[in-house]
N, C-alpha and C positions, 0 to 999 in steps of 0.2 A: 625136471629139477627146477626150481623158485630159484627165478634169479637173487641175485646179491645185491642188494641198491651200494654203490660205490658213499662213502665218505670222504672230506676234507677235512685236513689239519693243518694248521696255523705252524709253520716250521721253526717260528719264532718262541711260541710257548703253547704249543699242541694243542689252542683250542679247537674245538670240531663244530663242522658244519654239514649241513646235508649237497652244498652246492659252492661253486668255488666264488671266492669274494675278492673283491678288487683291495680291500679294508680290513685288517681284521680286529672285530669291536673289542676284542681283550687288551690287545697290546698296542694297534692302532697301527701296526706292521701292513706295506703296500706289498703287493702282488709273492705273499708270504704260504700261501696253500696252495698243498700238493695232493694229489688221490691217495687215497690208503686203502685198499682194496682189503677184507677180511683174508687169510692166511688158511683159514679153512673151512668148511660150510659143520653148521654144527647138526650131531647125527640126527636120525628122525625118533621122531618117538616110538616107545615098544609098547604103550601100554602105560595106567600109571600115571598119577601129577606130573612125575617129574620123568617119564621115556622110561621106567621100569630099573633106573638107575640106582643103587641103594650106596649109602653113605661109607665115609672109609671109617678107619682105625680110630680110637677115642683115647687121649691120654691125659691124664688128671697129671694137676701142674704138681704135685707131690709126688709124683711118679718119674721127674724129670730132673734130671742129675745136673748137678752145678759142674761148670767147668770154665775155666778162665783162657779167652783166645790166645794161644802161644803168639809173641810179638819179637821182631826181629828187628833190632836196631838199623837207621838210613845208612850210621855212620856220619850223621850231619844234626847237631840235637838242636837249635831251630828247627829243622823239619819233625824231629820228633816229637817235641813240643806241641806243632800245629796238628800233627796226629793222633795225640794221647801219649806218646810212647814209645813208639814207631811203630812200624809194617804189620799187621796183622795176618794171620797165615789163612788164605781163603778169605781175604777183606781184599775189595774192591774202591779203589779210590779214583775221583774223578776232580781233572787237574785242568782248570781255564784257565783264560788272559790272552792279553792283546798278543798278534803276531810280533815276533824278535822281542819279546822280556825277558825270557831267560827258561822256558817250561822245559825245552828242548836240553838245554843245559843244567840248568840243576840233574834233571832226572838221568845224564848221561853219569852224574857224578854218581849220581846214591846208587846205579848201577856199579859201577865200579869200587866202590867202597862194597857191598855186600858180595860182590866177587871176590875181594880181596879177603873178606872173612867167611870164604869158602863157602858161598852158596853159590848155585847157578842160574846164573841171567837169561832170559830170553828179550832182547828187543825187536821188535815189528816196525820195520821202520817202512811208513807207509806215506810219506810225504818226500822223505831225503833219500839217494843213494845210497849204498853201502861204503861208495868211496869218503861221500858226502861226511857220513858218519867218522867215518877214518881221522878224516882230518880235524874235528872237533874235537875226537878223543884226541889225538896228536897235543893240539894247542893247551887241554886242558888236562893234561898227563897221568891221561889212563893208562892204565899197564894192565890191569886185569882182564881176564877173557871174558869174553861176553859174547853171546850165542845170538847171532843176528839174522833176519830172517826177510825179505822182502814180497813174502805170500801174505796179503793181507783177506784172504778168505775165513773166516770166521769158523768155519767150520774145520780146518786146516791148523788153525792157530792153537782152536782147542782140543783137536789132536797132538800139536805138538805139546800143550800144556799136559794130558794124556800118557804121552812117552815116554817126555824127562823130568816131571815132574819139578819143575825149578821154583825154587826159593821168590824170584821175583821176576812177574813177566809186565813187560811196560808196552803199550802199545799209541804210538805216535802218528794217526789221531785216529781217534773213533768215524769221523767223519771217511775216513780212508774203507773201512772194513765193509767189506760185502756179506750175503746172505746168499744162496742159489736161491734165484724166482725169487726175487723183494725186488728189483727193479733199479735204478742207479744210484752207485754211490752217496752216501749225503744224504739221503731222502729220508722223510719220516720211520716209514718201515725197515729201512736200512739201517740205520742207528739204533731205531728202538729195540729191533731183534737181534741184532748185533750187541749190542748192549746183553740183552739176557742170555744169551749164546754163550758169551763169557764169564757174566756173571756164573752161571751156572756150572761152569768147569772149574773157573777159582775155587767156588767150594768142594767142589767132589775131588780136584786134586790141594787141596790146601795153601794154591800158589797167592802170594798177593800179587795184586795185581793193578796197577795205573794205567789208565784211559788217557791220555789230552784231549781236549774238546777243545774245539774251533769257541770263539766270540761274536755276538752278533755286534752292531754297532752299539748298541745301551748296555754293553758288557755284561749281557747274561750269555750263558754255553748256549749255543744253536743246538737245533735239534727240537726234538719233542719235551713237553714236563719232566714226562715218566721217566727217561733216562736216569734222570737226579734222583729218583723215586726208588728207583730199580737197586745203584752203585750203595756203596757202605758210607764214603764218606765224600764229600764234594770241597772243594777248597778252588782258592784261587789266588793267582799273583798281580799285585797291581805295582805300578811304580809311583811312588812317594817323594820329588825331587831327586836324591841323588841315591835314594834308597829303594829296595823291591821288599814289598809286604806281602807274604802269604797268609794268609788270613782262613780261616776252616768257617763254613757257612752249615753244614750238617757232618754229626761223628757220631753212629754207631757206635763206637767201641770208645770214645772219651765224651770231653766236655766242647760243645759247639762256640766258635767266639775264640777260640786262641789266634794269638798271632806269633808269627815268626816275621825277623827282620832281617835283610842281607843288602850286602852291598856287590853290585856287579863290576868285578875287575878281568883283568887279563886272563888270569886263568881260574875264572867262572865266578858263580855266586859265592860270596864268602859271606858266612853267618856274622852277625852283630850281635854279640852276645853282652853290651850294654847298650840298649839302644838310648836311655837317658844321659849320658853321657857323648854318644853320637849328635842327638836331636839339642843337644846343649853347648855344641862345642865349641860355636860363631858367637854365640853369645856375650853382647859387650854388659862390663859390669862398671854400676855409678850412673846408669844414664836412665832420666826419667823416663816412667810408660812400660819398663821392661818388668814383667816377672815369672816365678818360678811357678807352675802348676803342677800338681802331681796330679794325675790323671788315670783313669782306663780305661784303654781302647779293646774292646773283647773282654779278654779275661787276663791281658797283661796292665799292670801299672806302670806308666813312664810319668818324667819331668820333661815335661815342655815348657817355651816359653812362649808368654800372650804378651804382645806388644800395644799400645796403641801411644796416638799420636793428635792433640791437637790443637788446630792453627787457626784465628781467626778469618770466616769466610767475606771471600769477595761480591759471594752470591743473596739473593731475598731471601733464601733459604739453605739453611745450611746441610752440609751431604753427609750421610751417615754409609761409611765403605768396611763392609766385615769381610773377611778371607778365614776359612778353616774354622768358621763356626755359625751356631744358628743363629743369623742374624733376628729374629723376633725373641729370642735372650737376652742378647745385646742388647735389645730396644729397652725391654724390661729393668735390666739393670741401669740404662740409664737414666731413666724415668724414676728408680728407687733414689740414684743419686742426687738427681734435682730437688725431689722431693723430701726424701731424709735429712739429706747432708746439706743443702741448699747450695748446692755447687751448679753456679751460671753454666748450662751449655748449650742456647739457644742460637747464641752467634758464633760459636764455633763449629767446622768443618772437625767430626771424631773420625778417624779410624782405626780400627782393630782387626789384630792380625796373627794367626797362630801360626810362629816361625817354625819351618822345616817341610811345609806343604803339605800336613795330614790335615784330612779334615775328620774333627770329632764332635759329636753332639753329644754333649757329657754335661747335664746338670752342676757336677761338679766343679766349672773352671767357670763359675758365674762370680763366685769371689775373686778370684784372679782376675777378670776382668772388671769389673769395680776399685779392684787398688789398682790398676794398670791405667786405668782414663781416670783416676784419680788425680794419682803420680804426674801423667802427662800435663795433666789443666794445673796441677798447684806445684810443679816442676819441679816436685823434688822426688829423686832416686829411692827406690827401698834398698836396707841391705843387703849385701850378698846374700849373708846365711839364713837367708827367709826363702823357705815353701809352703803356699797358701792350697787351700780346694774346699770347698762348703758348697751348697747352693743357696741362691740369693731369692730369698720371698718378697710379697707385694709390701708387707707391714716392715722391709729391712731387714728382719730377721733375716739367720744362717741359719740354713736346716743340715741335720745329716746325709751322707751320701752313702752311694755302694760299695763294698772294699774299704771303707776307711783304715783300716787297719792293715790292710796293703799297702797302699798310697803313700800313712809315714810309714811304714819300714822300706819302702822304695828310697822315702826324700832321705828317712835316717843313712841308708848305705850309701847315695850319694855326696853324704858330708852336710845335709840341711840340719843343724842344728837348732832353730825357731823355726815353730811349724803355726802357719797360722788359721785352724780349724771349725769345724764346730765342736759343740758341747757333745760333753757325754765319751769322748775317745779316749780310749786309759792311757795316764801320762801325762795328760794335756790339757791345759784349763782351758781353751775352746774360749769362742767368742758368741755370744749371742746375737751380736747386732752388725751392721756393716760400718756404724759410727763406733762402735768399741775396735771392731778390725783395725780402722784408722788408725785409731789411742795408741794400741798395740804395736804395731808397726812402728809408727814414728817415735814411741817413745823407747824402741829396742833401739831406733836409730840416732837416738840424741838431739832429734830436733824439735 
């Protein structure tokens, strides 16, 4: 028999190699490759190009019947949101983030909420006890039963999936679940075939089914590519100041880009079901440099606010400090403002800053920051009832953005009655320039 030449894969983002590397040239990840041994020698040949092997079944896409995947609510509509909907029956979802965010927690709750509307739970709890578990549910007052299991063998779990067939099986973490003969925990081969192991049973028995995946330090899921490749949809939790975004990164069965917002309290993740109103709520009014953006981050529109601030420098050169956005925009728009509006900011120290701790690179809050370092250097306030979003070009001009027509019906439900835009949005006389924005503004403000 022909031996097998052994491969290396990169654990970080499964690049492959013939030999093990101290470096790996994809992610630049150190001592990040593990052996991956091939799973089976493939047959010999009978004869024939291809070993005498003939092709399977042929079905013409006219021949193939529409059906819409039955969807079972979390019982948490921020989460269903980030999923399309909720739960997919025989959809596979794959849930990161840093250790202690909340993965743990939320997902004990959407267990308990689908218990509650009579499905049955399976959790695989392959990192915590089962006392461990107890006392979470305890704090966060589950009452429903839920089928808990601490066999994290893969081939075990999708017999149990097999058996009882349950509504939703959550498995706490991937990195936990074994293969027989793939080698230890964690490992490329271990996750990767563990991964399809389950995959594979969620469809044959129609369970959904949630992964947690471990993080590597640059907040991608450990493990191999293919896993994210393999699962239906991939999501993740990150924390935002005093808020947890779950954010959907790929969706099979929806639109990739949605966010869900929550806030972590005592008894677990509680959804924010306005988050511009949340992300607004500090916000002082009257005070130069502050304004209102209507934004979107993914596929949701919020009001944020952009701040800036500036001071005459002490220094040869004055310091340009951006937080929560791309600062070569910033640059951009300040450079339109020198140059358009002939507004001095050579010797002042700008800063710009988008309150709440999200960070967005959104074309569209380039006019917001331009009446924001406007406001701050000629110190005067915009009104309250002003929400601004355009993007801001080389020639001054406002161009249009993505969603506009989201945006104001976000700022409308908010109570934003002066919306200050580009052209072309129905309803809205729009502004074409960043020196007409000015006019506009300050002449709704009476000064």
């Amino acid at each position: 028999m022909a031996k097998v030449a052994a491969k290396y894969v990169c654990t970080s983002c499964g690049y492959q190699a013939s030999k093990p590397l101290g470096r790996c040239p994809n992610c630049q990840a150190w001592n990040s490759f593990e052996e991956d041994m091939p799973s089976a020698v493939a047959p010999k040949a009978r004869g024939g190009a291809y070993g005498g092997i003939t092709g399977g079944k042929l079905t013409p896409l006219s021949g193939v019947g529409r059906r819409e995947e039955p969807r079972t609510s979390s019982g948490i509509l921020e989460l269903d949101r980030v999923l399309g909907g909720g739960l997919v029956a025989g959809g596979v979802t794959l849930i990161g983030g840093e250790p202690g965010i909340g993965k743990s927690t939320l997902l004990l709750q959407v267990a308990d909420r689908v218990a509650r509307a009579g499905g049955t739970v399976l959790y695989v709890a392959g990192e915590e006890s089962l006392e461990q578990i107890r006392l979470r549910a305890d704090r966060l007052g589950v009452t429903a039963e839920i089928q808990l299991t601490r066999d994290t063998r893969a081939e075990h779990i999708a017999g149990l999936m097999q058996e009882h067939r349950p509504a939703l099986c959550i498995v706490d973490s991937i990195q936990t679940v074994t293969v027989e003969g793939e080698g230890a925990p964690g490992g490329v081969a271990q996750v990767r075939d563990g991964t399809s192991m389950l995959t594979r049973a969620a469809k044959e028995t129609g369970t959904a089914t949630v992964l947690v995946g471990h993080v590597t330090k640059d907040g991608t899921v450990a493990g191999p590519k293919v896993m994210e490749h393999i699962v239906d949809t991939t999501v993740f939790l990150e924390t935002v100041g005093a808020f947890r975004l779950l954010r959907s990164v790929k969706n099979r069965f929806g639109q990739a880009g949605e966010l869900g917002v929550f806030e972590m309290r005592g008894e677990g993740l509680i959804a924010v079901e306005n988050p511009s109103e949340a992300f607004l709520a500090e916000r002082p009014v009257g005070v130069p440099g502050s304004v209102v953006a209507a934004t979107v981050d993914g596929q949701r529109p919020m009001l944020l606010e952009v701040q800036a601030l500036a001071s005459k420098t002490p220094y040869p050169n004055a310091r340009r400090v951006v937080v929560g956005l791309d600062p070569r925009r910033v640059d951009v728009v300040l450079a339109v403002l020198e140059r358009r509006l002939d507004l001095t900011l050579g010797g002042l120290d700008i800063y710009v800053n988008l309150a709440g701790g999200l960070k967005v690179l959104d074309p569209g809050l380039d006019l917001a920051i331009a009446l924001a370092v406007y406001s701050a250097v000629v110190g005067r306030a915009l009104p309250g009832n002003v929400a601004v979003f355009g993007e801001v070009g080389l020639a001054g001009e406002v161009r249009s953005t993505q969603a506009s027509q989201r945006r104001a019906e976000e700022a409308g439900r908010a109570g934003y009655t002066r919306l200050v835009v580009p052209p072309g949005l129905s309803g809205h006389a729009g502004v074409k320039s960043v020196e007409e924005a000015v006019g506009q503004v300050w002449q709704t403000a009476g000064t």
